[in-house]
N, C-alpha and C positions, 0 to 999 in steps of 0.2 A: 615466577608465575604472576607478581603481582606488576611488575611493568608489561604484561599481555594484558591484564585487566584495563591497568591503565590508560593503555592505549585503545581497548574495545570501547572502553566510557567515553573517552575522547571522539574517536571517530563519530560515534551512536550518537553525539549530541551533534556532532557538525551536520551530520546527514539529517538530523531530526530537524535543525534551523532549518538548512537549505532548502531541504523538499518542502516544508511547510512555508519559507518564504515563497517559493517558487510557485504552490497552492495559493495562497492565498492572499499575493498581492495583487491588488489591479495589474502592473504591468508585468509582463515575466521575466523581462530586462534586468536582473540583480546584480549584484556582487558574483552572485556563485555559478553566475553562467559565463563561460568563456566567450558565447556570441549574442549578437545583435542580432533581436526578431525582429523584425519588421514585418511580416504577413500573417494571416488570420492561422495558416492553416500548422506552421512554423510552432507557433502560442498553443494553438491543442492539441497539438502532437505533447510537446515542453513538461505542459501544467498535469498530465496525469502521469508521465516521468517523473515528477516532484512530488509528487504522491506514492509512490513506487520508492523514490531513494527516501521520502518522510518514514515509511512502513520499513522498511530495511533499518534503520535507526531506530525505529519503537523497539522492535523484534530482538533487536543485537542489545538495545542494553535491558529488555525482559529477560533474554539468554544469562548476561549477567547476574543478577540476580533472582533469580528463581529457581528452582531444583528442581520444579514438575518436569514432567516430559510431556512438552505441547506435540501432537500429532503434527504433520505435515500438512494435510487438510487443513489445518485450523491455521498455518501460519500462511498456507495460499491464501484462504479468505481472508484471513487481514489483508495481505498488501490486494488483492484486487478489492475488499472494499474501502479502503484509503483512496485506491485509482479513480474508483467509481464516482466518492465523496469531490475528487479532483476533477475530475471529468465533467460533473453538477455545475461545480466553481467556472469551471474552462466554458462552459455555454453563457452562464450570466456576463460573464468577463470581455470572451474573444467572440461569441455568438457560436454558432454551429453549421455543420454540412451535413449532408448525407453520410458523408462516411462517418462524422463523428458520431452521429446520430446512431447508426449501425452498428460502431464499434461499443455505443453504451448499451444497446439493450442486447449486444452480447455479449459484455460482462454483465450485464443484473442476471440473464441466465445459468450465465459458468458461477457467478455468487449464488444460485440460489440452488442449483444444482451441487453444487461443495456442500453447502449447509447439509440442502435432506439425507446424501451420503453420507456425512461426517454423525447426523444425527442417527442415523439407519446401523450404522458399526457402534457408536453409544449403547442403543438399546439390544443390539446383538452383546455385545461383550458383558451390560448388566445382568442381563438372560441369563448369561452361560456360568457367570457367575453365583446366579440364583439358585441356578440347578445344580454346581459344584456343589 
């Protein structure tokens, strides 16, 4: 069991550099990318990818150590707001388009929309609880 762990910690920290190099260096060009960007649209596609494998590494070594049981809701909203956070990063960086434009402010909705449900089964499950 403890060479699985080992190997979860290991990955969790590669994925946690790479996507956060990937986040949050000026060029997206790294080590950890197998290709060469060269176009705006390439780069913000990339940078909230890198945000996506950053949150897949948070997540897997929280998984490790922790014993709660995180809902699913709550580990969707992390990796979409990591994307989102990336996404912020990808407009000051690469600039923006319409589409990336579009695709942000429909994740701030799927983010805000996750939360009031996730929040909405919170106060249902306290409820039910109160009344047990």
């Amino acid at each position: 069991m403890i060479i699985f762990r080992i190997f979860i910690f290991l990955l969790s920290c590669l994925f946690l550099i790479a996507g956060l190099t990937t986040v949050f260096s000026p060029d997206v060009n790294n080590i950890f990318l197998p290709i060469e960007v060269n176009d705006q649209a390439t780069s913000i596609l990339l940078r909230p990818f890198g945000g996506f494998v950053a949150a897949i590494g948070y997540l897997s070594m929280r998984f490790l150590y922790s014993s709660s049981k995180v809902q699913v809701g709550t580990i969707v909203l992390y990796i979409v707001l990591v994307m989102i956070l990336a996404k912020l990063l990808s407009f000051f960086y690469d600039g923006y388009t319409n589409f990336s434009f579009a695709t942000f402010i429909i994740a701030i909705i799927f983010a805000l929309s996750l939360f009031f449900v996730q929040k909405s089964r919170k106060n249902q499950i306290s409820d039910q609880n109160f009344l047990n």
